[in-house]
N, C-alpha and C positions, 0 to 999 in steps of 0.2 A: 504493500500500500504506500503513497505517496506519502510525504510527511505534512501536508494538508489534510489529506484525508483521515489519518489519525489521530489529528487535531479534532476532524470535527467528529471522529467517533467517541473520543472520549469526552468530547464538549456534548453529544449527546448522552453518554450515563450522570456527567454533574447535572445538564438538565433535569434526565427523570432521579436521580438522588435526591435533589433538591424539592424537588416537585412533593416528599414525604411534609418535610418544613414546610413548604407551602397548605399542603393538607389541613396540617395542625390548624396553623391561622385562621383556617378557611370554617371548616367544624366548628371551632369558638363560636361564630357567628351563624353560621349557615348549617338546616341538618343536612347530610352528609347527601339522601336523593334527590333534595333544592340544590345543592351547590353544582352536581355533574349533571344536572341538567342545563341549567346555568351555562358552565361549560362546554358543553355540545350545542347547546344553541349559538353562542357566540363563534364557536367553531364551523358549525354549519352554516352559517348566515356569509361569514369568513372566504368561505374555500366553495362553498353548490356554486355561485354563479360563474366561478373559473374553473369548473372543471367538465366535464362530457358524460350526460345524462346517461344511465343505466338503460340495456334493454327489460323489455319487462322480464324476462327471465333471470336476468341480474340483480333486478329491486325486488324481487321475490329471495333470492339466495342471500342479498344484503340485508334482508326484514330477519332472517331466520340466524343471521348473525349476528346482529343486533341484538336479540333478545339477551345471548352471552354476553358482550361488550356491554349491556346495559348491568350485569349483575357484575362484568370482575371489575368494572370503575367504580360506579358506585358503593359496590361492600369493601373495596380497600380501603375506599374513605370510612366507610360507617365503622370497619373494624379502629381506624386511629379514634373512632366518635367515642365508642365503647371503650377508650383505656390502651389501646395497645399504644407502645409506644415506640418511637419513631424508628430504631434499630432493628427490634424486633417484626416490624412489619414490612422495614426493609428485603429481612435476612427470610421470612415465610414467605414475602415474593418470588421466592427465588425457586418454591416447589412449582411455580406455572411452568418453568420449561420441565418439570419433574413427568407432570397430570400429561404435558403436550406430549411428549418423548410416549407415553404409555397407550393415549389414544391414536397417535401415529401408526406406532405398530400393531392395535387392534382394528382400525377402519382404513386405511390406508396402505398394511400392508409392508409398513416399513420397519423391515427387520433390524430390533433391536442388536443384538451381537453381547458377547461377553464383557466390552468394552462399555458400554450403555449402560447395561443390566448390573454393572458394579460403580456404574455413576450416581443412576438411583437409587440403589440402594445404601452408599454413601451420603447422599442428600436424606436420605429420608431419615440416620442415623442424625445427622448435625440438626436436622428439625426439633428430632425428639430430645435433644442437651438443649435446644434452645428452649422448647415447649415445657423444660421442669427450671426455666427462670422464674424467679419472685412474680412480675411484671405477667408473665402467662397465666400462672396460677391464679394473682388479682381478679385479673380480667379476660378470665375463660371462652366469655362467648368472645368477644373480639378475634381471639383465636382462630374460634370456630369459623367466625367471620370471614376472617382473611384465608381461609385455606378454602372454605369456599368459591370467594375470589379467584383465586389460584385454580380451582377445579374450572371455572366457567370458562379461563384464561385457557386451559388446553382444550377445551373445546371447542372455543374459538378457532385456534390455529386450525383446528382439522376443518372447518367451515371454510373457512379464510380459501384453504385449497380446494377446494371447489371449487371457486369463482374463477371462472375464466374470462379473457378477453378484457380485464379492465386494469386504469393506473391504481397505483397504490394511494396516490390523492384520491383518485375521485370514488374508490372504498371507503377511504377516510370521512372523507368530506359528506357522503350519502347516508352509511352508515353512521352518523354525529346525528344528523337529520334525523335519520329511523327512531335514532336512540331516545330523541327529545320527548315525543310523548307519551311512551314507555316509563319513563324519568318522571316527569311531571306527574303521571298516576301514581305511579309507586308513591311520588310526596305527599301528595293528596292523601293517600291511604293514612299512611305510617304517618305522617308528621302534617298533621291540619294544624296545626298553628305555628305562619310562616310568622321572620322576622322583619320588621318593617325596614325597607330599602333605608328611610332617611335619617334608620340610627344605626347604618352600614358605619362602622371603622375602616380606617386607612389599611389597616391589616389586613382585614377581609374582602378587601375592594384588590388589592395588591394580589393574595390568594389566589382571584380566582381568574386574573387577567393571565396570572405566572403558567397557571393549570391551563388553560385554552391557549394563552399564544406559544410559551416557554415549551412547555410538558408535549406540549400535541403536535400544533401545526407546526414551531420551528422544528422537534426534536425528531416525528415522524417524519417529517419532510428531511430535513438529512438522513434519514437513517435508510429508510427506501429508496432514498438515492445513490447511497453505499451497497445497500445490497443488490441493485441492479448491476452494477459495475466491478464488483468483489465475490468473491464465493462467501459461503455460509460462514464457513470455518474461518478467513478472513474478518471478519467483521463478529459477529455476535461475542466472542471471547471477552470482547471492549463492553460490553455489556455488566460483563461480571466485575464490574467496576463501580457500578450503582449503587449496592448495597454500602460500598464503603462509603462514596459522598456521601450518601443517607444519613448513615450513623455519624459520618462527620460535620456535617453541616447542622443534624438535629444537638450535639455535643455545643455548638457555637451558638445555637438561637434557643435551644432549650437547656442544657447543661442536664440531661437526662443521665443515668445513672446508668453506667458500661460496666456491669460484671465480666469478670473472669468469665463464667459461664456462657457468656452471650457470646465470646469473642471465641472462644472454642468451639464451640457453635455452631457458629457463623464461618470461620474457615471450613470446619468439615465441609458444612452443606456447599459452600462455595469451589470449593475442591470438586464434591461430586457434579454440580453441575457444571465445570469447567471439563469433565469428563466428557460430559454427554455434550457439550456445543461443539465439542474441537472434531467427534465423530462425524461432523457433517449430514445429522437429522437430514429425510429427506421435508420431515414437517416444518412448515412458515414458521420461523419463530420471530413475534411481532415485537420480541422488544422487552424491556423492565418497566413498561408504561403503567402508573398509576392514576 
């Protein structure tokens, strides 16, 4: 890779790193299905009119995509709502390429190998030293939240490969759209009493600009631009870089509390999944996007 372009690979994991921080601020203010609706609409309004309209058998495969992308954004946020905290939601991110790597090979056909198969199962060890942190225990369902997340996240990827004939913008850009009123219900259900816009803080206005232009359109936008132009194995590695902005940047704006435990952890599972990107999956992997 040029040494521009792995600039902007790793300028895209301090992105989604950072994007956990952003979370935080955002949650304070906004519940977590108000906020990523928020964001997708700002994102969709952003990118539909520059990009090239789906056929109808593509906004059908994009609607069915959607419905995942509408659970693994919005419960990573709902899991930092519930208490998890910024490290540790970083580092359970990190099972999405775990769940993608497993539906790959059960829908798709892509054979895992022994090299894989002890990625996973390396990742799923560092999960579980991270999952008996103080910080888990706390706040359990947040947990369950974010692995959730992670689960919708690999089924995602395997939908994603499905769609033929289209950019990775204009997925993005369509499937934001889809996600909008999906979003908006779920808030209406779960959380009927929104916060009023005109006692928005500077923080949470800041949040949610960071999540839609930072996290999405600039970070996706270089990143499917790398992967167009680089193999798999080239590019995704830079990925496993996010977790650490995460925990570092949450360290700086929150001074959150780094056990031993979390940081052992946190290597294993990053180690396993370092296993499994460098095999060169034949499954999309879309990224440490939160």
């Amino acid at each position: 890779m040029r040494p521009i372009d792995i600039f902007f690979a790793i300028l895209v994991a301090l992105l989604w790193g950072c994007n956990f921080v952003a979370a935080k601020f955002g949650v304070a203010f906004f519940p977590p299905f108000l906020l990523t609706a928020l964001r997708f609409t700002f994102v969709s309004l952003v990118l539909v009119p520059f990009v090239k309209r789906p056929t109808g058998k593509q906004l059908k495969q994009i609607a069915v995509l959607s419905t995942m992308s509408t659970l693994h954004f919005s419960l990573i946020f709902a899991a930092i709502y519930h208490g998890l905290d910024i490290a540790t939601s970083a580092l359970v991110g990190q099972m999405g390429v775990v769940f993608a790597c497993i539906f790959g090979a059960i829908f798709l056909k892509d054979r895992l190998g022994w090299y894989r198969l002890s990625g996973i199962m390396i990742s799923i060890i560092g999960t579980m030293i991270v999952a008996g942190t103080p910080n888990i225990a706390e706040h359990m369902l947040g947990f369950w939240v974010a692995m959730l997340s992670c689960f919708a996240w690999g089924v995602a990827n395997v939908l994603i490969k499905k769609i033929e004939g289209m950019s990775s913008m204009s997925m993005l850009a369509w499937m934001g759209l889809c996600t909008v009123p999906m979003l908006f219900a779920l808030s209406l259900i779960f959380e009927p009493v929104w916060p009023r816009l005109a006692d928005l803080p500077l923080s949470a206005g800041v949040s949610l600009m960071y999540t839609a232009v930072c996290s999405t359109i600039i970070a996706y936008g270089l990143w499917y631009n790398l992967l167009t132009r680089y193999t798999v194995s080239q590019v995704t590695p830079y990925s496993l870089m996010t977790p650490v902005f995460g925990i570092a940047s949450g360290q700086v704006f929150f001074t959150e509390e780094l056990t031993s435990q979390v940081i052992v952890g946190g290597l294993v599972t990053i180690v396993g999944v370092a296993v499994i990107v460098m095999r060169r999956p034949k499954t999309i992997m879309l990224g440490e996007a939160t």
